[in-house]
C-alpha positions as CSV (number, residue, x, y, z in Angstrom):
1,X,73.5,118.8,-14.9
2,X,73.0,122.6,-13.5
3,X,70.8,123.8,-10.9
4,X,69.6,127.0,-10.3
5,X,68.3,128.0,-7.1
6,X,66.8,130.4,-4.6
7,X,64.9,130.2,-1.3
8,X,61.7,128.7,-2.9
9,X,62.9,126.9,-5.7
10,X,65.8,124.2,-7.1
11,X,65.5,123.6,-10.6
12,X,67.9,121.3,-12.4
13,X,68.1,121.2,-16.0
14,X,70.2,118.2,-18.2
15,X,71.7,119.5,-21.4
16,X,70.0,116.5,-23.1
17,X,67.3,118.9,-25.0
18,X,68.2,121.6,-22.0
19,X,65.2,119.9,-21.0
20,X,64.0,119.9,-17.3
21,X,64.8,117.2,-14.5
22,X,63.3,118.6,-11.8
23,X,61.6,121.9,-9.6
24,X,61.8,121.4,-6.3
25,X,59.4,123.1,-4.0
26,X,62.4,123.8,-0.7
27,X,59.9,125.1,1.7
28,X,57.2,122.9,1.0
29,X,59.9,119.9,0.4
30,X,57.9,118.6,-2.7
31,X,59.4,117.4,-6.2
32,X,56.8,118.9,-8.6
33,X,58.4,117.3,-11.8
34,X,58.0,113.7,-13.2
35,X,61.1,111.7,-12.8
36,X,61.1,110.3,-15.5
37,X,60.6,106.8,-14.8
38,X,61.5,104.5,-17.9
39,X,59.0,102.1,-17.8
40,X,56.2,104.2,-17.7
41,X,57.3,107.6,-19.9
42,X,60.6,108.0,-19.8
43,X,60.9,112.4,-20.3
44,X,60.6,115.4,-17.6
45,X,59.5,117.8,-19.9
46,X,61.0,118.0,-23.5
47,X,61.4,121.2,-25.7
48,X,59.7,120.6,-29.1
49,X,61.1,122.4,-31.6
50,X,61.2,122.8,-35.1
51,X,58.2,121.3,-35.0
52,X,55.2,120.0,-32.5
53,X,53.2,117.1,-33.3
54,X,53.6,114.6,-35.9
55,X,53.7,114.9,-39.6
56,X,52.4,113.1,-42.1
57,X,54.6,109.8,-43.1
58,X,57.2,111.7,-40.4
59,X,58.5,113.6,-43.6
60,X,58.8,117.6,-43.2
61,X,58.2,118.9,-46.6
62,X,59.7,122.5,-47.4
63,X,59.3,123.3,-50.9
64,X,59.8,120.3,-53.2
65,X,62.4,119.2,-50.3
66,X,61.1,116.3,-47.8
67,X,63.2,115.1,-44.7
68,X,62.9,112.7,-42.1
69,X,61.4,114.3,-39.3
70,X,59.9,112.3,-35.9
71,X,57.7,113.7,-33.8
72,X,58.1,116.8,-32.2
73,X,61.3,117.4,-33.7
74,X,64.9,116.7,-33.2
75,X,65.4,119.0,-29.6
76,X,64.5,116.3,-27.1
77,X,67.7,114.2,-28.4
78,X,70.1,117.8,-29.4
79,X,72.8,118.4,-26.7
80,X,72.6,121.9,-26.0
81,X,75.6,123.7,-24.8
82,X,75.5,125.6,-21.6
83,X,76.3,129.8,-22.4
84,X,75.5,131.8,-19.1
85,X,74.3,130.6,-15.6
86,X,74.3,132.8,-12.8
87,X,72.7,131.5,-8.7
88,X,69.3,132.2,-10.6
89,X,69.4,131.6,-14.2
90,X,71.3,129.4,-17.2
91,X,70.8,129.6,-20.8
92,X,71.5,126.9,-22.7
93,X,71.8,126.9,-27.3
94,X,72.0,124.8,-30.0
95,X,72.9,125.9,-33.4
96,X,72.5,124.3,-36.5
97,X,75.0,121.9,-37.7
98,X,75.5,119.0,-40.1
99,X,72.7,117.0,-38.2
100,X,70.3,119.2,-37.8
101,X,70.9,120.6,-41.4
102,X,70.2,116.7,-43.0
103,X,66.7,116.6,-41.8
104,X,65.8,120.8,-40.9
105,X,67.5,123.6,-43.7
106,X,67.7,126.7,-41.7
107,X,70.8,128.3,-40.2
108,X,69.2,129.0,-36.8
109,X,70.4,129.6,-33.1
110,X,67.8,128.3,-30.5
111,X,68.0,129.5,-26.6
112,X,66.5,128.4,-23.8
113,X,66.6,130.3,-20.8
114,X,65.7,129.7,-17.3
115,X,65.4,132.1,-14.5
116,X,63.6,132.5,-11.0
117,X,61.8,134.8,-9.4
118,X,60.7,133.6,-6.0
119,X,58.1,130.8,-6.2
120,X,58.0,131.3,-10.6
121,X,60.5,129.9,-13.2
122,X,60.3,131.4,-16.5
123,X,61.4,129.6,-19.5
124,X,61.9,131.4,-22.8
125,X,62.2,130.8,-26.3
126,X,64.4,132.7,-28.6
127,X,64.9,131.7,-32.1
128,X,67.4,133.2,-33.9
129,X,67.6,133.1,-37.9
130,X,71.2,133.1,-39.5
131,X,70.4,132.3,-42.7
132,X,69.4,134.8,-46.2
133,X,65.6,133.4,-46.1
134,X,62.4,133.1,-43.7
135,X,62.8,130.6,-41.4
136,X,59.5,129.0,-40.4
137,X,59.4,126.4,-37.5
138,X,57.0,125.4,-34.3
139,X,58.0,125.6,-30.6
140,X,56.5,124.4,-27.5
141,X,56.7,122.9,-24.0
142,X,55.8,119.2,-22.7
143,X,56.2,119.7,-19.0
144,X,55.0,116.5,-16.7
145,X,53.6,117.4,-13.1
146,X,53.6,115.0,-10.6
147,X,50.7,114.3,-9.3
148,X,49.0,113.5,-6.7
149,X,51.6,116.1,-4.4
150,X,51.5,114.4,-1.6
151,X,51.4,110.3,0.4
152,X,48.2,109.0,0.6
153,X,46.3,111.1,-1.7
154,X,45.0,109.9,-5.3
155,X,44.8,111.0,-8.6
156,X,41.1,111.9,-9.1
157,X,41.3,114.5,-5.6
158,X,43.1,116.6,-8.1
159,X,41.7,119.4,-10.9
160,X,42.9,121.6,-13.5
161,X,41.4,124.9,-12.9
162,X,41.4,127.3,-16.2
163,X,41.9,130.9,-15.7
164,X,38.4,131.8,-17.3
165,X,35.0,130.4,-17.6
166,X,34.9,128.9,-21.3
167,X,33.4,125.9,-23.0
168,X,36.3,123.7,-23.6
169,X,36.1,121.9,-27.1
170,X,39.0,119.4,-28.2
171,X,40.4,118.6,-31.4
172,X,40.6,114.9,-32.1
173,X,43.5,113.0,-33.3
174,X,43.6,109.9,-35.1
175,X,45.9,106.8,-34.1
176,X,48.6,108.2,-35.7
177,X,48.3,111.3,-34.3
178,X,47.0,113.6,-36.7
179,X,43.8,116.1,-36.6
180,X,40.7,114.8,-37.9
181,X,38.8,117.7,-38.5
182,X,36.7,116.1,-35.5
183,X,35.9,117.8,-31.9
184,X,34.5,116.8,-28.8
185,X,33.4,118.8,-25.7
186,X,35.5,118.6,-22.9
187,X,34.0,120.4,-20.2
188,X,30.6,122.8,-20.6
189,X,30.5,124.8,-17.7
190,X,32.6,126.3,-14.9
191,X,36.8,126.2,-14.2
192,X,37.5,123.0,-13.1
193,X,38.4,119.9,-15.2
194,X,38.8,116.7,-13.2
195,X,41.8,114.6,-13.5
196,X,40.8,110.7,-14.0
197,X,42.8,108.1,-15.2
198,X,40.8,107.9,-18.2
199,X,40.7,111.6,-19.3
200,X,43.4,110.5,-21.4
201,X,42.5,107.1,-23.0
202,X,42.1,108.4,-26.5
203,X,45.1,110.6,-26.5
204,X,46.0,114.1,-25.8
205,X,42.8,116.9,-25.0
206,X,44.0,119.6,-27.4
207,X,42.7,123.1,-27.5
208,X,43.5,125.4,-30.2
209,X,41.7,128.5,-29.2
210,X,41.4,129.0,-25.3
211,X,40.8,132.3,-23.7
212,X,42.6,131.2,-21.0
213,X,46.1,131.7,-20.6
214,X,46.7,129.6,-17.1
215,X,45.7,126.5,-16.0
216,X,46.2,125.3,-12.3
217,X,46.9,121.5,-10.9
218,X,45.2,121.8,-7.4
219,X,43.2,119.5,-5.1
220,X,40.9,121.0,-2.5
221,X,42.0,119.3,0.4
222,X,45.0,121.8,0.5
223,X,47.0,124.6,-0.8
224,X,49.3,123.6,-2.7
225,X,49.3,124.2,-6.1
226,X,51.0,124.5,-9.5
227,X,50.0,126.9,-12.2
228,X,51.5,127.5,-16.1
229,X,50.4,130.4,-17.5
230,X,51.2,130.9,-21.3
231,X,50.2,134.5,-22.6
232,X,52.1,134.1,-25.8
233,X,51.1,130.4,-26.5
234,X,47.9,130.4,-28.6
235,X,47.3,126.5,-28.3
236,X,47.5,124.2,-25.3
237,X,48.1,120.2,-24.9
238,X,46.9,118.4,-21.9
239,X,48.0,114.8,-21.9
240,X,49.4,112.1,-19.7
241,X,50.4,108.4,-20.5
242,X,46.9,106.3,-19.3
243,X,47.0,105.8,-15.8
244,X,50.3,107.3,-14.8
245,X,51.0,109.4,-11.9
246,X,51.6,112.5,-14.3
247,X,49.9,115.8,-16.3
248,X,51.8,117.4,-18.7
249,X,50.6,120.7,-19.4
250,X,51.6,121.9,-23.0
251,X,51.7,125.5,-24.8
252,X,52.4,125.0,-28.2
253,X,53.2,127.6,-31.4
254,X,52.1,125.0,-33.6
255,X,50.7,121.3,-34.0
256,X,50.3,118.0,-35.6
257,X,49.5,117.7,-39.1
258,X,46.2,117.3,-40.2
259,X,44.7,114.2,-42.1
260,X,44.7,114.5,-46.1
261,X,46.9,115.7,-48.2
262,X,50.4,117.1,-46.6
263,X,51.3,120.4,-46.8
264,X,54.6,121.6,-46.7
265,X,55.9,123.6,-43.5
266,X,55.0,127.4,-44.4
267,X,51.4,126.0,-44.8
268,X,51.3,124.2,-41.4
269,X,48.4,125.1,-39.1
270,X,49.9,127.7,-36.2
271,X,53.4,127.8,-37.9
272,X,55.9,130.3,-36.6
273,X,58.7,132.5,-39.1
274,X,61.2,134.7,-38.6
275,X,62.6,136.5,-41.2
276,X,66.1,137.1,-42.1
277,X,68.6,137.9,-39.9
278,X,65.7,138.5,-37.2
279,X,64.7,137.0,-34.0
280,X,61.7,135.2,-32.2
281,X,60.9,134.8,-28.6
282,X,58.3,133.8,-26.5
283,X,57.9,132.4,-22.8
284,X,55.8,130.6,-20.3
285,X,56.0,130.2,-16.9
286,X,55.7,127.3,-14.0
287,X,55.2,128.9,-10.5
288,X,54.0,126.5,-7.5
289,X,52.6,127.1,-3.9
């Protein structure tokens, strides 16, 4: 395990997926990530990478190829291997190797970097292609907020407020968890979305075009707060398991599979490449009051 740390915040990442354990709030003495429990949803917030979603018959198709592929990828179970830390900051890779190369044919180096500034954690991206072709792939975030923040408050006191006024319009998934062409409206007027235990019971509320590019967990009956802002993610996942103490708040390069016929990966909805040789990044952060 490392933890970085300053005088607002200690943040402890596991190189399990170099996924988040927990961000500690020091002068407000509140644990802002889920722990994880096992019997409920047992991740803190898993990196999804080469790809977000599932896909059809969990096969990822690249040319006439198909491999085994769960979903959102193989990250979540990779070990990563720590390269820098400093007081405030740790970076953690994977490269390929012989696993990831069975079931994912790219040469690649993926980073995941972690720093603070005061009450804000940044987490980047950077993918790195070593191999002599484009290298297409998805990434994205699955971070799980506690809430409610405090004793003695409940779910429902809580909102998600969204940076900007918008109509907020969901794309449906099926039971396996593919798009079905289908949408629903969310929420019709104003900022605030209410958290319920229900808001979940058929599956993730995915958004594929916001304006927004934040989204803050708050109550009114304080001032604390959390907030994820995503400039460079065009698509957003809001989910939690029904009626757990949890909201993950998701920016995603990339999704699930649509329903029909499968596609192979450089025809995926919101795929990524990088060409060559080249290199891809893109960040988000998590800052709390």
């Amino acid at each position: 395990m490392t933890t970085i740390e300053n005088d607002v915040l200690r943040v402890s990442i596991r190189p399990q997926g170099a996924e988040l354990t927990s961000v500690f709030n020091k002068q407000t003495n509140i644990e802002h990530l889920w722990q994880a429990d096992p019997a409920v949803w047992g991740w803190h917030a898993p990196n999804l990478f080469p790809v977000v979603g599932g896909l059809q018959d969990d096969q990822l198709r690249v040319g006439d190829q198909q491999f085994p592929m769960g979903r959102h990828g193989f990250t979540r179970q990779s070990v990563f291997t720590l390269t820098d830390v400093t007081p405030t900051s740790a970076t953690f890779e994977l490269s390929a190797n012989s696993q990831t190369l069975a079931v994912y044919p790219y040469q690649f180096v993926f980073q995941i970097m972690y720093s603070l500034d005061e009450a804000v954690l940044s987490i980047t991206y950077r993918v790195e292609n070593k191999g002599d072709q484009t290298m297409y792939f998805s990434v994205g975030a699955h971070p799980a907020f506690n809430v409610p923040f405090l004793t003695g408050e409940q779910y429902e006191d809580y909102t998600l407020h969204f940076q900007k006024e918008e109509p907020l319009t969901r794309h449906l998934l099926s039971p396996k968890g593919y798009f079905t062409g289908q949408t629903e409206p969310v929420l019709t007027v104003g900022q605030e979305l209410p958290l319920t235990k229900e808001l979940f019971n058929e599956d993730a509320l995915v958004f594929k075009s916001l304006e927004s590019r934040a989204v803050t967990i708050q109550s009114p009956h304080h001032d604390h707060k959390v907030v994820v802002s995503f400039t460079a993610f065009p698509m957003l996942g809001i989910w939690a398991k029904p009626g757990a103490d949890f909201v993950c708040i998701e920016p995603w390069l990339g999704c699930a599979d649509n329903e029909g016929t499968p596609v192979t990966i450089d025809e995926k909805e919101g795929i990524q490449h990088v060409e060559a040789g080249s290199l891809f990044e893109a960040g988000f952060t998590i800052g709390v009051a």
